[in-house]
Phi, psi and omega in degrees: 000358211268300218312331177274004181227089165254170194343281179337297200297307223279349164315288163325299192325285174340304174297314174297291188291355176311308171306294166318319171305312210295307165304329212258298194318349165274013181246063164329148171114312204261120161254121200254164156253065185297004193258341138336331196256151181277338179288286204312289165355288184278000199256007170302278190326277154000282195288328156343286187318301192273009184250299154005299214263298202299288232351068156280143193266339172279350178282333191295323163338283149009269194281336169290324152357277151345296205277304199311274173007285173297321178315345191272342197310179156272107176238006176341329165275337174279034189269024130305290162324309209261341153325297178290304163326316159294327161321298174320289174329283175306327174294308161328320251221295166308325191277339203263313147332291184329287213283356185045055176270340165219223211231120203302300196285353183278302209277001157269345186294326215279305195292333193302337197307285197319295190299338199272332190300311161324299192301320196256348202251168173241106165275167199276185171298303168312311193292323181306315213281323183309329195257310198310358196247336182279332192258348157287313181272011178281284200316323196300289200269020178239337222203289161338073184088027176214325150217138182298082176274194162276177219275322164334291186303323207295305218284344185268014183264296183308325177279338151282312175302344196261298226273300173308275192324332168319312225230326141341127144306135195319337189258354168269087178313326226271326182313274179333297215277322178300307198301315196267337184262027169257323188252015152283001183259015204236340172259321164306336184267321209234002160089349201293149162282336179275335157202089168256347186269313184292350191273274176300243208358302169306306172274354162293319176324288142006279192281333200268003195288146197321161186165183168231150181272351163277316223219050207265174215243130151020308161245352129298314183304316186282349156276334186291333195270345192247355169296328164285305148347292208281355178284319172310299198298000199252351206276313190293315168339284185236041157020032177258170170298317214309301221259003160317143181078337211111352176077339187270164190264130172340324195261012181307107128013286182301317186300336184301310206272341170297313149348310221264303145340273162344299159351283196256024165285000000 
């Protein structure tokens, strides 16, 4: 089906509802369900679908538009639909990071909003995990060692990501590794030891989950990389023996698997 919804049409799409936001919101008084209507439905999915596909920065523009729009109906008896809009909406959001098509860091503040909002509500497993793993690796590969945010968004990035490891399955590696390189980058600004100890915790979790060391799996090898990064910055920090290296021991999880890496370079 995706072959019938190419740009053009998905243009239209857009444009229409554009035309429609314009109708409804001049009609004050009057209350619509758009997730009642069965058009609106498929044309969520549609758009989904083609900003995905697309990763043009104006569809995405588009479609984050789109998702904000429905998220405003009154859904209270619906609050599924508006769940998946919101999910939609961070995925939309999240791509448009990938793509540095805005301004990263208002659109990682927008997702922690959103997710923490996911987090608060009872949402499904699925819906949590479509936003939480696009908002995680947006934080990962956007944000993480590429920009210096302030400490305030950081510390509410950290306070969703903790609450999202609870309630996440144990194998969405990717929830951990945002969470411990958030707070390494909050430990790179303000020094605090705890969290650099809750930061490497998390990623000893991580590094010790079942793999093998001729083969550790992808997000392990970058936790390991990143226990070492926060061992250096902590080595500079307070310029002692004690803390050189990192302080870990030869039989340390990371050194095994960074080693082992070496190894077969």
């Amino acid at each position: 089906m995706d072959h019938l919804i190419g740009r053009k049409a998905c243009k239209h799409i857009l444009r229409f509802c554009e035309a429609t936001f314009s109708s409804l919101r001049a009609g004050a008084g009057r209350c619509l369900n758009i997730f009642r209507t069965p058009f609106y439905r498929v044309r969520a999915i549609q758009v989904r679908r083609h900003f995905t596909n697309s990763r043009r920065p104006e569809d995405v523009k588009y479609s984050i538009e789109y998702f904000r729009f429905l998220r405003e109906q009154p859904l209270k008896p619906f609050q599924a639909p508006r769940n998946q809009a919101t999910a939609s909406l961070v995925q939309a959001l999240a791509l448009q990071v990938e793509l540095e098509s805005g301004d990263v860091m208002h659109d990682i503040e927008e997702m922690t909003t959103l997710c923490l909002e996911l987090l608060a509500s009872d949402v499904s497993s699925s819906h949590l995990s479509s936003a939480i793993v696009p908002f995680s690796e947006a934080f990962l590969t956007r944000v993480y060692l590429t920009v210096q945010p302030e400490v305030g968004p950081l510390g509410q990035v950290i306070d969703c990501l903790r609450e999202a490891l609870k309630l996440c399955p144990p194998d969405l590696h990717q929830v951990s590794l945002a969470l411990a390189s958030a707070l390494a980058t909050r430990f790179n600004i303000t020094h605090s030891d705890d969290d650099y100890d809750e930061a490497t915790a998390v990623l000893d979790n991580v590094i010790a989950a079942p793999s093998t060391l001729d083969n550790p799996a992808p997000l392990q090898v970058l936790a390991s990389e990143v226990v070492t990064w926060l061992a250096y910055k902590r080595s500079l920090v307070y310029k002692t023996p004690e803390y050189s290296g990192g302080n870990f021991p030869l039989s340390h999880p990371a050194w095994v698997l960074f080693s082992s890496r070496l190894d077969s370079c």
